[in-house]
C-alpha positions as CSV (number, residue, x, y, z in Angstrom):
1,X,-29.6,37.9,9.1
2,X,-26.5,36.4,8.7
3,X,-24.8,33.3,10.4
4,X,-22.2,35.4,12.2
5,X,-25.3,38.3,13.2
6,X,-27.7,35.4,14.6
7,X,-25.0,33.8,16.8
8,X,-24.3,37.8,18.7
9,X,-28.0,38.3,18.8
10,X,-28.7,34.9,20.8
11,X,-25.6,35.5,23.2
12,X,-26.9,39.5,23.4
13,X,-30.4,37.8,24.2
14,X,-29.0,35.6,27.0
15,X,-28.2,39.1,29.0
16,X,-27.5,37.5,32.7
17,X,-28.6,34.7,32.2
18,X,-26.0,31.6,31.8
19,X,-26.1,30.9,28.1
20,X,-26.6,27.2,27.1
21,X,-23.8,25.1,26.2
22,X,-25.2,25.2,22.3
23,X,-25.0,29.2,22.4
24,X,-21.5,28.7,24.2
25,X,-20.4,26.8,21.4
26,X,-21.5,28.9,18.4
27,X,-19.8,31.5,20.1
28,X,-16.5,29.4,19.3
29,X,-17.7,30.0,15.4
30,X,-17.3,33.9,16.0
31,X,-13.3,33.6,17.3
32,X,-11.0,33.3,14.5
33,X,-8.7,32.2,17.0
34,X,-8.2,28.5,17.8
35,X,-6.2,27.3,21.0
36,X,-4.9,23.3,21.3
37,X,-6.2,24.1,25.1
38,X,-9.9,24.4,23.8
39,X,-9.9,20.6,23.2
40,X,-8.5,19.5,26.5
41,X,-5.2,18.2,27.8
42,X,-6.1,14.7,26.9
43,X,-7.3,15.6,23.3
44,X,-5.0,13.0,21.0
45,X,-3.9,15.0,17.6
46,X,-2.5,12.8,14.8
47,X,-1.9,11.9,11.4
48,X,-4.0,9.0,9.4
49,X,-2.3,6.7,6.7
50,X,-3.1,3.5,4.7
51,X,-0.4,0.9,3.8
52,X,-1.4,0.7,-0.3
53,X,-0.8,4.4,-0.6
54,X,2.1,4.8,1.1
55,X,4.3,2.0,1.4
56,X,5.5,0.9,-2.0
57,X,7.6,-2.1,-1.8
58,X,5.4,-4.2,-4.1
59,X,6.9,-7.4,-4.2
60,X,9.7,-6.8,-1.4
61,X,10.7,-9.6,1.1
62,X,7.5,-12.1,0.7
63,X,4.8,-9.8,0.0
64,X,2.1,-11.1,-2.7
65,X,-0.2,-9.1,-4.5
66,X,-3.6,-7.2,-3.0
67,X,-6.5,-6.5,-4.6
68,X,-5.4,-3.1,-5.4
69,X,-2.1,-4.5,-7.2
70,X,-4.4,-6.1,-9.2
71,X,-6.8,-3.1,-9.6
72,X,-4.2,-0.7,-10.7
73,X,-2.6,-2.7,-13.1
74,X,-5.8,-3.5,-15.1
75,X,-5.9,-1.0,-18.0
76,X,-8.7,2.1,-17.4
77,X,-9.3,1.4,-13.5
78,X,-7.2,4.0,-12.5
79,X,-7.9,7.6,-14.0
80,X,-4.2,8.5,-14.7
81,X,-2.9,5.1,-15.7
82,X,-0.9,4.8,-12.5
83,X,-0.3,2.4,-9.7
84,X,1.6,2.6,-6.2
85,X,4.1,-0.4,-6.8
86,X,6.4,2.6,-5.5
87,X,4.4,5.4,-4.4
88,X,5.6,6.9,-1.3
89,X,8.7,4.3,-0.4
90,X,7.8,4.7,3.2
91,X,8.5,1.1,3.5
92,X,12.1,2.3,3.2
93,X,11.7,5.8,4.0
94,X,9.8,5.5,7.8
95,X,11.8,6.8,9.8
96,X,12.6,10.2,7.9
97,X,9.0,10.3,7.6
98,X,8.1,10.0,11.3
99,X,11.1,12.3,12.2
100,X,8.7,14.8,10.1
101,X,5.8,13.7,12.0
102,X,7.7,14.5,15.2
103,X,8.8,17.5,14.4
104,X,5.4,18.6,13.5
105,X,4.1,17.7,17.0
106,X,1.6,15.3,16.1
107,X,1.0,12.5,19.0
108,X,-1.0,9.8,17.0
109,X,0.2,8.1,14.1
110,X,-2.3,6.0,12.9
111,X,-1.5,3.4,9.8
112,X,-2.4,0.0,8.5
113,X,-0.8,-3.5,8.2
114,X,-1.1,-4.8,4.7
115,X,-2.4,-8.7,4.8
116,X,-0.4,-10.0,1.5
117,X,2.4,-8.3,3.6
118,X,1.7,-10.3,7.1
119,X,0.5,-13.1,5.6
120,X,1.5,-13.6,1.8
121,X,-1.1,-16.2,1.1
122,X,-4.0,-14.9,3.0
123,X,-4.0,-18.1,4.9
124,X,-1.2,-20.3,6.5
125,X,2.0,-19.1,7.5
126,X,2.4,-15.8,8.3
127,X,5.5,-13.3,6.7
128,X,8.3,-12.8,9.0
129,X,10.1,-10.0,7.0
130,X,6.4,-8.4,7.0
131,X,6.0,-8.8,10.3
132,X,9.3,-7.4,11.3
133,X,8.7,-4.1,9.2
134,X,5.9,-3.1,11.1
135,X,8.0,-3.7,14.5
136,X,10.2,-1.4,13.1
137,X,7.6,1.0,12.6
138,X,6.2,0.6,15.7
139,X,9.6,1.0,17.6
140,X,10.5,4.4,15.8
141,X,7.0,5.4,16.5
142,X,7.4,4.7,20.7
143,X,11.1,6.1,20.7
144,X,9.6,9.4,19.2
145,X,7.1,9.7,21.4
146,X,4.0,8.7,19.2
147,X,1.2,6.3,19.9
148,X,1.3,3.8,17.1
149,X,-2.7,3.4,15.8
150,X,-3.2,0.7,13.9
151,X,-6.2,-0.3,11.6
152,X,-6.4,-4.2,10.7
153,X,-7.7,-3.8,7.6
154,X,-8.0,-0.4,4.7
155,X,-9.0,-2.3,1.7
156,X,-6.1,-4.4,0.5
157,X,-7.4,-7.6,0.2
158,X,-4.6,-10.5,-1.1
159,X,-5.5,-11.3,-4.3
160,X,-5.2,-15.1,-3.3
161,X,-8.5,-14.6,-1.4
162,X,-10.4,-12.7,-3.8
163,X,-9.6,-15.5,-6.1
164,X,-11.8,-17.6,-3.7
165,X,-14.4,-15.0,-3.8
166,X,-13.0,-12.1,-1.1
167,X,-15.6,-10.7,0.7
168,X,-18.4,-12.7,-0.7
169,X,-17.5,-16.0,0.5
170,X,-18.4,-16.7,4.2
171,X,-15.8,-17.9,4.5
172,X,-13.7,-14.7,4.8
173,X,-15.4,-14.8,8.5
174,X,-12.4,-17.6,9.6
175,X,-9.8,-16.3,7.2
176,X,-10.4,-12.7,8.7
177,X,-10.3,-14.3,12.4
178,X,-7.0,-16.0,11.8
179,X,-5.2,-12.4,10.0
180,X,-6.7,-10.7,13.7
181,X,-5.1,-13.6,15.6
182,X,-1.9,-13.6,14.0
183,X,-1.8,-9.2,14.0
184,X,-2.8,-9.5,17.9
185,X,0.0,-11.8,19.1
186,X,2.9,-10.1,16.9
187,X,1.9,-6.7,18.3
188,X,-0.6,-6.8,20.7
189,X,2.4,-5.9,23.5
190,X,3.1,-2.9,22.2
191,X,0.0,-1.3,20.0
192,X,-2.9,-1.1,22.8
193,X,-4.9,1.0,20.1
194,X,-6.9,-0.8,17.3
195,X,-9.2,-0.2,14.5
196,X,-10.8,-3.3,13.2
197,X,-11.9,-2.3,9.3
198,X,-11.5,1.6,7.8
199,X,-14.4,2.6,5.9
200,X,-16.2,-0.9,5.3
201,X,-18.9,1.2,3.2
202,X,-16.5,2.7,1.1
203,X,-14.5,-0.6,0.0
204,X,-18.1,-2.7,0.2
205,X,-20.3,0.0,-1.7
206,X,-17.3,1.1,-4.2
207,X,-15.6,-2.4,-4.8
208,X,-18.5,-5.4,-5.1
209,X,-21.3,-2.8,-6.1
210,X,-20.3,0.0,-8.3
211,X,-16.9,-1.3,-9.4
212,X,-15.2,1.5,-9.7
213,X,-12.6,0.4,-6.8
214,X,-10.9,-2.6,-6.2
215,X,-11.6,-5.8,-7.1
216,X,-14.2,-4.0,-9.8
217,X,-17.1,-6.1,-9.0
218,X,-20.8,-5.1,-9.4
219,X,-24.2,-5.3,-8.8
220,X,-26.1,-5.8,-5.7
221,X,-25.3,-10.1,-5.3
222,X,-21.9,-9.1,-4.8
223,X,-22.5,-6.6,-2.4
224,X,-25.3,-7.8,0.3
225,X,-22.7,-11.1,0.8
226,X,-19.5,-8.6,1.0
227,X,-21.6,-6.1,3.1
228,X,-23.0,-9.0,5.9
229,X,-19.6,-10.6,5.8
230,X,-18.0,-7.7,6.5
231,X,-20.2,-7.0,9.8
232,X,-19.6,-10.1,11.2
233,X,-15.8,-9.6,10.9
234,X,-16.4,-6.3,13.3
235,X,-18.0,-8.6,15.9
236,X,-15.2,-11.2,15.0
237,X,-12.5,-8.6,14.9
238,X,-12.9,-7.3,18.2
239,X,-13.5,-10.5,20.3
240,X,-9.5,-11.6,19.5
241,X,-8.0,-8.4,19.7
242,X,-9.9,-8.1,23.4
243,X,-8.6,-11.9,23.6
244,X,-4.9,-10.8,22.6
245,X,-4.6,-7.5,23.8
246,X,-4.2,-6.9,27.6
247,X,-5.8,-2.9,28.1
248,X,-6.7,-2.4,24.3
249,X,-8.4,0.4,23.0
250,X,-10.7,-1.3,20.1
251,X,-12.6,0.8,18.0
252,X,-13.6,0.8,14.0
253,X,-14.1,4.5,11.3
254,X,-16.9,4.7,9.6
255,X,-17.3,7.4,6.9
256,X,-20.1,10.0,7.0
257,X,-21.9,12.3,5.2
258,X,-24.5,14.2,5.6
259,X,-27.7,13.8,3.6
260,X,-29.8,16.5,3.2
261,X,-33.2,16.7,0.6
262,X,-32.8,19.1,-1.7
263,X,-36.2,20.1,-1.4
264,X,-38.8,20.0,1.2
265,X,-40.9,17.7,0.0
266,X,-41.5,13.7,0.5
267,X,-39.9,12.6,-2.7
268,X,-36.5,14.1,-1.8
269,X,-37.0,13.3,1.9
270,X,-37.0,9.7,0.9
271,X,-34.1,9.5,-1.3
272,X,-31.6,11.7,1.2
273,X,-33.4,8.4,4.1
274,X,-31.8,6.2,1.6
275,X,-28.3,7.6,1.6
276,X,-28.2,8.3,4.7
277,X,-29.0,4.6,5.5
278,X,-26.4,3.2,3.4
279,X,-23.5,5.7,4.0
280,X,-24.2,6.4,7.7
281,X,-26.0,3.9,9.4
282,X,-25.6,0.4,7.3
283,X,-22.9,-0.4,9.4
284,X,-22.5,1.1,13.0
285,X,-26.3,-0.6,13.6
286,X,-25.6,-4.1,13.3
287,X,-22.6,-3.5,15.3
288,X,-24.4,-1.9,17.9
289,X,-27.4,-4.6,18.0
290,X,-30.2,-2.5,16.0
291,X,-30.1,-4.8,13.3
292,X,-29.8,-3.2,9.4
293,X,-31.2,-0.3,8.7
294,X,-34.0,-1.4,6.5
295,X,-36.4,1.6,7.7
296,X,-34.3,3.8,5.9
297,X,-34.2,1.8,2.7
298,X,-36.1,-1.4,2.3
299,X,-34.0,-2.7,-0.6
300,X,-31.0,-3.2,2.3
301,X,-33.6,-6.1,3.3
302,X,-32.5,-8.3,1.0
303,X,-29.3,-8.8,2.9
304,X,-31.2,-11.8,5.2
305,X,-30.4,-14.2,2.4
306,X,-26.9,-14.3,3.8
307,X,-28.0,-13.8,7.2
308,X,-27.4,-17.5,9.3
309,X,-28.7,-18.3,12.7
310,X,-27.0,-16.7,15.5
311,X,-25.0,-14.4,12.9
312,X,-27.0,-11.4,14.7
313,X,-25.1,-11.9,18.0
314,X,-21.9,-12.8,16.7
315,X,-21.7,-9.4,14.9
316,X,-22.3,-7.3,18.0
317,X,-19.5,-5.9,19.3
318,X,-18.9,-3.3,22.5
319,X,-16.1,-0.7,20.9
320,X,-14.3,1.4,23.4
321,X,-14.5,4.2,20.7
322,X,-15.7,5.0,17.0
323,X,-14.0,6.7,14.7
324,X,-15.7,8.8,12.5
325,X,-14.4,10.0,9.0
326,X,-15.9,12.8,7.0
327,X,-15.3,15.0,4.0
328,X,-18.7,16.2,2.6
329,X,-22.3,16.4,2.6
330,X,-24.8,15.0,-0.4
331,X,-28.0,17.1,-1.2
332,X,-30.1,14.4,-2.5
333,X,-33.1,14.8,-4.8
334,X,-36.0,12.2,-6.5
335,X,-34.9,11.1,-10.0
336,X,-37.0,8.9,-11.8
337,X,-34.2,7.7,-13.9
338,X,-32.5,5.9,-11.2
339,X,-33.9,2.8,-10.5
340,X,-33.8,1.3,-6.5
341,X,-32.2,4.5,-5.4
342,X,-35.2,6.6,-7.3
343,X,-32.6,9.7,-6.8
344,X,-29.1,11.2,-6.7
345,X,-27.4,13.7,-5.4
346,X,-26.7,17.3,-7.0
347,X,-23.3,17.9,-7.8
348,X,-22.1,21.0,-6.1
349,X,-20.6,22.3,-9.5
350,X,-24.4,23.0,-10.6
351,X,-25.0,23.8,-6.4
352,X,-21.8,26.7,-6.8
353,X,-20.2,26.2,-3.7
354,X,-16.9,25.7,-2.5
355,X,-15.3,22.5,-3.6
356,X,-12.1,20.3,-2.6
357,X,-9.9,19.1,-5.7
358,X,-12.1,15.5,-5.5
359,X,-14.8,17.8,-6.5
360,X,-16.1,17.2,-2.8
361,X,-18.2,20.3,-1.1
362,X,-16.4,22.3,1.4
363,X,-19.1,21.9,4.5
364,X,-17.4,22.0,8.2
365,X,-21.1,21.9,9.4
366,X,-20.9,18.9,8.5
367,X,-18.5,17.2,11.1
368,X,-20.7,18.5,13.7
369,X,-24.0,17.1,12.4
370,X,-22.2,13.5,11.7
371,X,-20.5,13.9,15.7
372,X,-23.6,14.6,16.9
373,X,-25.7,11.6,15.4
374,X,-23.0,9.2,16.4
375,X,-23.5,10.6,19.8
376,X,-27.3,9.6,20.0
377,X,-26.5,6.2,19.4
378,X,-26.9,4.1,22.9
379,X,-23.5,2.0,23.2
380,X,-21.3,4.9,21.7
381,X,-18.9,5.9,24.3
382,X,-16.0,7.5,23.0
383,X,-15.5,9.4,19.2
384,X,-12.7,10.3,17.2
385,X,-12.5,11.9,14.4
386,X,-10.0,9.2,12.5
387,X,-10.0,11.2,9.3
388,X,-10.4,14.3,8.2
389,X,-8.8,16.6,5.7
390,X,-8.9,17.7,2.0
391,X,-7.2,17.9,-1.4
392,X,-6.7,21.4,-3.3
393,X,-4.1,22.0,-6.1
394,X,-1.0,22.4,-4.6
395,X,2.0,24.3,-6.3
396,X,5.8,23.8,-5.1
397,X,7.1,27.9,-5.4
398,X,10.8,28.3,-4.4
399,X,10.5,25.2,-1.8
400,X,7.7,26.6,-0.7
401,X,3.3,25.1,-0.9
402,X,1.4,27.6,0.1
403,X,-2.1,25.8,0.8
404,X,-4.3,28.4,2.5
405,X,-7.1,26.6,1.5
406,X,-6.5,23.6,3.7
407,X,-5.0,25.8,6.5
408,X,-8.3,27.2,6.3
409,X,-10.3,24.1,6.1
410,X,-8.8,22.7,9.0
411,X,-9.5,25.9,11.1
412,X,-13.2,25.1,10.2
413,X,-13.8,21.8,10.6
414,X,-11.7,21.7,13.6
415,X,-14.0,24.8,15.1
416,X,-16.9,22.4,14.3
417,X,-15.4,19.3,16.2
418,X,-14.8,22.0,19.3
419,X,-18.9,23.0,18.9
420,X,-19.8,19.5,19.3
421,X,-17.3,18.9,22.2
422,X,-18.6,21.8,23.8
423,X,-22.1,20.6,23.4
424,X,-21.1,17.5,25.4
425,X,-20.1,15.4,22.5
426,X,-17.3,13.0,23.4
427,X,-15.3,13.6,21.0
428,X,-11.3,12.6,22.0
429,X,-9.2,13.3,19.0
430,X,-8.7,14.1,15.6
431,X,-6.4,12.7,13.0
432,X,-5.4,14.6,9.7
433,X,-5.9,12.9,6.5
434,X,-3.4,12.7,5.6
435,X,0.9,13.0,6.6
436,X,2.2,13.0,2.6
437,X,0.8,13.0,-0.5
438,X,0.5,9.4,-1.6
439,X,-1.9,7.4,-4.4
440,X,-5.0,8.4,-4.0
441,X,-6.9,5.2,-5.0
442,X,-8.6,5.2,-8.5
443,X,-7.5,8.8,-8.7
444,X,-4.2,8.2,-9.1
445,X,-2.2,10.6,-7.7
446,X,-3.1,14.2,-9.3
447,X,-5.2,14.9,-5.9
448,X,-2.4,15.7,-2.9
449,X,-4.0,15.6,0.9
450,X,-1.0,15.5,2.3
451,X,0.5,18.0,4.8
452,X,3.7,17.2,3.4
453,X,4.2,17.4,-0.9
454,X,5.5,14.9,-2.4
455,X,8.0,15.0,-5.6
456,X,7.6,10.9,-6.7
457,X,10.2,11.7,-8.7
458,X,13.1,11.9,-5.9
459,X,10.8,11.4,-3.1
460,X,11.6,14.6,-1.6
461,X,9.6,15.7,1.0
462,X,8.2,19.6,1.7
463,X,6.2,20.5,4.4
464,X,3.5,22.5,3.3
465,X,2.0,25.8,5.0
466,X,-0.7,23.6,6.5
467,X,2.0,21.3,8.2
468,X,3.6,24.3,9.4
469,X,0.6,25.7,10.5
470,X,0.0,22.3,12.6
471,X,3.5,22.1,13.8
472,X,2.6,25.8,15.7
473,X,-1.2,24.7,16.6
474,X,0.1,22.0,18.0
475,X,3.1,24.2,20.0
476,X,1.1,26.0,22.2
């Protein structure tokens, strides 16, 4: 019996009785048609961006280098050789770009404020032309009728800091504090919405222990400092902006996947635990006063070296909402080959199932299962999805990208987010990942998410079938 076949049989079994909210919402799975009045009148729709991808504007009026200048000028870190000195020039381009965004009905648009931009050095005097640019952005976004969202910090480091050891050092805590401070006052009167860090297991995990991101540091005594560091700043983080910001709305995304065992069996169960420690829970538990997740993986343990006296309180911080951001799922299996971990996951080329162009599988189950288990959590109030969307190959044909693909993946991972909402979930919004195409990290930028192509060449923008299909979606 199929998916489809086991969903009519439970409704058919429910005869008069009231079905449960769970059959209710699998019911949703069965309807090919999706309504913006599913989610709710209050249900915020937006758009999700990151400064280093989009803005360009390298060296323009003060700003210094980040960690990612550095990254992607360093021969063989990024795959195609490129870097996003340019990108998409929406540092000169904004308003054109969120006169798209308007036009495609979105009400969120959520970006980040680049630190060597606000504050050149990483300490000291802040970057008045810096600051001033992100008024400007802020201003078009209110006189168009969008909330501005803004996330304090998605990975760009000043390279002046990571000169005095980023992340690692302790002392990041204060120089982290002082960047909040200084965001806060500029803006706090106008941005009531805040994210303190996007992703702090991607740019941890990926940059101080596999290397493959910026600053291309390995090994695990680079990662347990950047990793405890990094959760005292959400504690840190969210004290001044509640300090600076009358009625803010602080939250913080954390990425998600689900980890499943590829077998039944205690070896595979184990190694899927591990994962799903370190990608799901390593960073939302702290913050939430349930301390690391060493149950899941007793190598994350070795983190109390770093760990000082009172540092456990000081972490803890009461978010008004979490945002959640999720692509894929890992099927994870025993390997003896691969020491600490003892496994990895299958690739889904060798699984054959559907795949994004990041070689990530296509799994809208997955949203639910990842809204749900943030739900559980005591001291979770309020979820948004923050990010969520996907890269296919996209071809320009007489003005035209027709991307069915992602028309479709939205359409299923949006039908997931309305199960879990259904299913009491409280789930408030959902932002696409992402507006344009723009540089994808150390992918360069062969993979496009956007719902808006990109030629880097003349920086003309086309909105893609998938925007289009928003722009109506959102209509109704």
């Amino acid at each position: 019996m199929n998916r489809r076949q086991t969903i009519k049989t439970l409704a058919a079994l429910s005869g008069g009785i009231a079905m449960s909210p769970q059959i209710k919402a699998l019911e949703l799975l069965l309807n090919d048609e999706l309504k913006k009045s599913d989610f709710g009148n209050d249900f915020l729709w937006g758009v999700a961006t990151a400064a280093y991808q989009i803005e360009g504007a390298r060296n323009e009026d003060g700003k210094s280098d980040s960690v990612w200048d550095t990254f992607s000028h360093t021969k063989g870190k990024i795959k195609t050789g490129e870097n996003a000195d340019v990108t998409c020039d929406f540092y000169h381009r904004y308003e054109s770009d969120l006169e798209i965004l308007r036009q495609l009905n979105f009400d969120v648009f959520r970006f980040s404020l680049a630190w060597s931009r606000i504050i050149p050095t990483g300490i000291g005097k802040p970057n008045q032309k810096g600051i001033d640019f992100y008024h400007k952005v802020i201003d078009t976004c209110l006189e168009k009728g969008m909330q501005p969202w803004v996330t304090l910090y998605h990975w760009d480091l000043p390279q002046t800091l990571e000169d005095k050891g980023g992340w690692r050092n302790r002392d990041i805590i204060n120089w982290f504090g002082e960047y909040v401070d200084v965001c806060t006052r500029a803006f706090g009167d106008k941005v009531k919405n805040w994210m303190v860090f996007n992703e702090p297991v991607a740019f941890t995990v990926l940059g101080y222990l596999l290397g493959i991101h910026a600053p291309g540091e390995k090994w695990f005594q680079n990662f347990f400092p950047a990793m405890h560091h990094t959760t005292m700043c959400h504690g840190v983080g969210g004290n001044i902006i509640r300090k600076n910001v009358k009625n803010a709305y602080i939250g913080s995304t954390f990425s998600c996947s689900s980890a499943h065992p590829a077998r039944r069996n205690k070896k595979d169960e184990k190694v899927a635990a591990k994962l799903d420690a370190l990608l799901n829970r390593l960073y939302i538990e702290p913050v939430l006063g349930m301390g690391y997740p060493v149950d899941g993986w007793k190598l994350l343990a070795k983190v109390e070296k770093y760990i000082k006296d009172g540092d456990e309180q000081q972490l803890k911080f009461d978010f008004d909402f979490i945002g959640i951001q999720n692509y894929t799922r890992i099927i994870a299996k025993y390997s003896p080959f691969i020491p600490f971990l003892w496994g990895n996951q299958i690739h889904p080329k060798k699984r054959d199932v559907q795949m994004t162009e990041m070689e990530w599988e296509v799994y809208p189950e997955g949203i639910y299962e990842q809204l749900k288990k943030f739900a559980a959590y005591d001291g979770v109030k309020k979820i948004i999805v923050t990010e969520n969307g996907s890269a296919f190959p996209d071809k320009l044909e007489d003005n035209r990208v027709h991307d069915e693909k992602r028309v479709n993946f939205y359409k299923d991972y949006l039908k997931q987010v309305l199960r879990a909402k259904k299913e009491g979930v409280p789930v408030d919004g959902y932002l696409c990942w992402t507006m344009m195409d723009n540089f994808e990290w150390a992918e360069g930028y062969k993979p496009r998410f956007g719902l808006v192509y990109v030629d880097y060449e003349t920086q003309r923008r086309i909105v893609k079938d998938s925007g289009y299909w928003w722009r109506d979606f959102l209509n109704q």
